[in-house]
N, C-alpha and C positions, 0 to 999 in steps of 0.2 A: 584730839582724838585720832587714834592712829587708821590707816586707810584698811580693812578688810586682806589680811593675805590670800590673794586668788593661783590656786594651780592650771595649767596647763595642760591639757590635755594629750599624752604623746603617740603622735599619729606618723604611720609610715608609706613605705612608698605606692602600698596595695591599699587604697580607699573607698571600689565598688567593686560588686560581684564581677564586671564584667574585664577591669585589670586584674583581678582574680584567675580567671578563666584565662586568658591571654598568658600568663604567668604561667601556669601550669602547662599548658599548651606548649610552649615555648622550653621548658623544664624536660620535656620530651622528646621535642622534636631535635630540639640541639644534638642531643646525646645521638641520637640516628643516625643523625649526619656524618657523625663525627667517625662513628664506628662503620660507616660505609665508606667512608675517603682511607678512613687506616685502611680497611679490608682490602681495595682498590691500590692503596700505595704498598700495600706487601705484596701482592700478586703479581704487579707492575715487577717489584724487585725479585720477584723469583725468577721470572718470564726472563730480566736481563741476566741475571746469574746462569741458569740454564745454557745462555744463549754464550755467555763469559766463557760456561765450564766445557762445553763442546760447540765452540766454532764451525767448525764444519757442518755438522747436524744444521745449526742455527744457517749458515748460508746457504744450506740446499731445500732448506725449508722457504726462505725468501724470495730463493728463485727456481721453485720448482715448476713445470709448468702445470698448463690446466689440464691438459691429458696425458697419455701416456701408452708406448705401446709393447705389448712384451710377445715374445714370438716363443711360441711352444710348439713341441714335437707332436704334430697331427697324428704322424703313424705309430705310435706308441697303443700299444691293446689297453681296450677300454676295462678299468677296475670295473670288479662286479660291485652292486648292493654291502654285501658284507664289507668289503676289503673297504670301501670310502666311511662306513659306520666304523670302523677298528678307528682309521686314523684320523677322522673327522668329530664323527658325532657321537662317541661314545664316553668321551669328558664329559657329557652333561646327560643325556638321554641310559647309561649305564647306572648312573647315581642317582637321577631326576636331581640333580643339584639345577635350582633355579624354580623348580618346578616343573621343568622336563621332562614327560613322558615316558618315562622308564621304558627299556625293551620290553617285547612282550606282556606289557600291561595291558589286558586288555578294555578294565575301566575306565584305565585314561585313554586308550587309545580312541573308544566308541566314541564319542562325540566330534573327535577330530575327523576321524573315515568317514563318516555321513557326510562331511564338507566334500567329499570327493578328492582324487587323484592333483585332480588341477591347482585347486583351490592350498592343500598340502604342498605342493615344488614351489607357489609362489611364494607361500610362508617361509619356507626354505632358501629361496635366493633371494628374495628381499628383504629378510630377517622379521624378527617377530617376538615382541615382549625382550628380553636379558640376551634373545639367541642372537649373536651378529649376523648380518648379511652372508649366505656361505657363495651366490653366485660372484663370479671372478677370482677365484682362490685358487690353489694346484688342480682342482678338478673342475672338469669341463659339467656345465648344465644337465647332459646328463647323465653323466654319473652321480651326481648330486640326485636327482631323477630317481634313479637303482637305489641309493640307499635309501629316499624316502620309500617306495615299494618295498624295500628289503624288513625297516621297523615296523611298516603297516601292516603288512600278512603276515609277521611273528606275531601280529596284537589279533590277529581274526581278519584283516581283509583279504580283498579275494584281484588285486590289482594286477595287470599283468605289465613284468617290466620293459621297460623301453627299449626299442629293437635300436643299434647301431643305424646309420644310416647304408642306403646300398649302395655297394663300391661301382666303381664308375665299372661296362658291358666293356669285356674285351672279346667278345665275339666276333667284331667287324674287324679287327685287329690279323690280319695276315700269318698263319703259324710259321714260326723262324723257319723250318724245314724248306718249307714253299717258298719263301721270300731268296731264302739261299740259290734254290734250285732255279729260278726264275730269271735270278740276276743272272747277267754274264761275266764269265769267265774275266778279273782282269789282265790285265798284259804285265806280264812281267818287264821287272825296273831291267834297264840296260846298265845301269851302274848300280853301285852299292851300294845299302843306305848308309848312312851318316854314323858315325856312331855316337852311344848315347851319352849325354854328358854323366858322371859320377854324383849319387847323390851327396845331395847338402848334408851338413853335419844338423844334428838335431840341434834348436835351437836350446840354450842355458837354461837351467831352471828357475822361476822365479825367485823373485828377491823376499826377505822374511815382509817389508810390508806389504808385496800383492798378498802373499800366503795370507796375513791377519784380516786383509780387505776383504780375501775371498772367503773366509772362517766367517766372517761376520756375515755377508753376504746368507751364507748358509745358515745362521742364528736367527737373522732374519726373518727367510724363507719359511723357518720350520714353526716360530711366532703367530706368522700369519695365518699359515694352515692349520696349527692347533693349540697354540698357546692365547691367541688371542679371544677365542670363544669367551673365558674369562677370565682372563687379564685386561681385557681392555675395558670392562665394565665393571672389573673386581664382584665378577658372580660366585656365592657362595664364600664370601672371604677373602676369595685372590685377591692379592697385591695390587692394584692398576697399576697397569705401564708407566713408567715415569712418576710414579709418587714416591717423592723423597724418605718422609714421613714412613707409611707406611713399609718401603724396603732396609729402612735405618736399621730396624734389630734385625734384621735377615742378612743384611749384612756383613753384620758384623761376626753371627757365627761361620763367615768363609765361603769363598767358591763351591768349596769339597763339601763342605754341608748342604749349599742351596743344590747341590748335582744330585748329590744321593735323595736329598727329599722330592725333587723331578725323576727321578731313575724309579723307584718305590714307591712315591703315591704319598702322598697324607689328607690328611682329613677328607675331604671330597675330589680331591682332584687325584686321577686312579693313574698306575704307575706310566709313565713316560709321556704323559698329559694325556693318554687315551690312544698317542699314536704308535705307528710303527717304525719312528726313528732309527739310527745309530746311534750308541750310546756318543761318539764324535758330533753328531750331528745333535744331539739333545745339550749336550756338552756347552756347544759353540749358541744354543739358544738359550742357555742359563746366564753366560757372558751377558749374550747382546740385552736380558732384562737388566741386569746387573747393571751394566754399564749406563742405562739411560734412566737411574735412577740413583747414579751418584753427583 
């Protein structure tokens, strides 16, 4: 009599709920991981590329210091209210692009002006929400100061703007007349003066790379003052500074295109970023985005 054919039962690698669990867990987590080391290992290689594609940038960024100090012309007349809103703050507060308080709104303005004077300039130079920091920029605290005053009371407030400081007393100071008169007489020279040596020739004019150094310098300059409100946070669409990505098709339609769409305005950003450039000077800051997003 032959023995019963018995089957087998076929059993795999998952046997109780809890290598169940562990399995699917595991199904998950992997994948995470994985796509956070890629993410991490592409960034890394952008970071070197960047650094490949502009050397210079990349070594002044390594060894820049911790502070910095930059000497501005004291005696230079302080801009009113208006004139720092034209070249400042009228890229975002002209369009409310971000959510920025349109000029003259007075429904957005009212819950701001209740905060008071104070409480507005800190918003202001510390930055606040999309707005960059505006204290340390081309204009001095306050004039930053005057234009907040200056959109406040086109909205209904009633703020009065900030007095210059007062110039040092020249009253105790001697009138030349008097000092003239007072002095003695001096004694005539017994010989002749010397005479005077001929002047120097004016020094050469610079070479084409100070000229491009200094072009850039000024692309710069005009960036920070009014191109980075949003570009640097890409408010309302801008491009952010140095993104590859997104400057790739702006690119590609040409300098002379990215100038005119800076020269006239599009979409939210209003003609010559809000400021009062030179079309040279708007010029040489289409460059310098340009350039650190190739």
């Amino acid at each position: 009599m032959s023995e019963p054919h018995t089957t087998q039962a076929h059993t795999g690698p998952i046997k109780n709920p809890k290598q169940l669990l562990n399995a699917v867990l595991l199904g998950f987590i992997v994948p995470i991981f994985t796509i956070i080391a890629l993410a991490m290992y592409v960034s890394s290689a952008d970071m070197e590329s960047l650094g490949s594609a502009n050397p210079e940038r990349a070594i002044a960024q390594r060894i820049q210091k911790v502070g910095t100090v930059e000497i501005r012309d004291a005696n230079r007349p302080l801009k009113s209210g208006e004139d720092v809103f034209k070249a400042q703050c009228s890229a975002c507060h002209a369009t409310g692009a971000a959510g920025a308080p349109k000029l003259a709104d007075s429904s957005a303005w009212a819950p701001r002006i209740k905060t008071g004077y104070e409480a507005l300039l800190h918003s202001a130079l510390a930055g606040k929400g999309a707005m960059a920091p505006q204290g340390g920029g081309d204009f001095s605290d306050l004039e930053i100061g005057r234009a907040v005053v200056y959109m406040a009371n086109a909205a209904g407030a009633k703020f009065a703007e900030p007095a210059a400081p007062a110039a040092a007393s020249e009253a105790s100071a001697p009138p030349a007349a008097a000092t003239a008169a007072a002095a003695p007489a001096p004694a005539q020279a017994s010989a002749p003066a010397p005479a005077q040596p001929p002047p120097q020739a004016p020094a050469p004019a610079s070479d084409a790379p100070a000229m491009a150094a200094a072009a850039g310098g000024v692309g710069e300059a005009l960036y920070k003052q009014a191109c980075q409100v949003c570009h640097a946070a890409g408010v309302a669409g801008a491009p952010k500074f140095g993104d590859k990505e997104a400057w790739a098709p702006r690119l590609k339609t040409g300098i002379d295109a990215l100038y005119q769409s800076a020269l006239k305005g599009k979409g939210a950003m209003p003609p010559k970023g809000g400021s009062s450039a030179s079309e040279a000077d708007l010029h040489a800051a289409v460059e310098f985005m340009a350039a650190a997003a190739k």
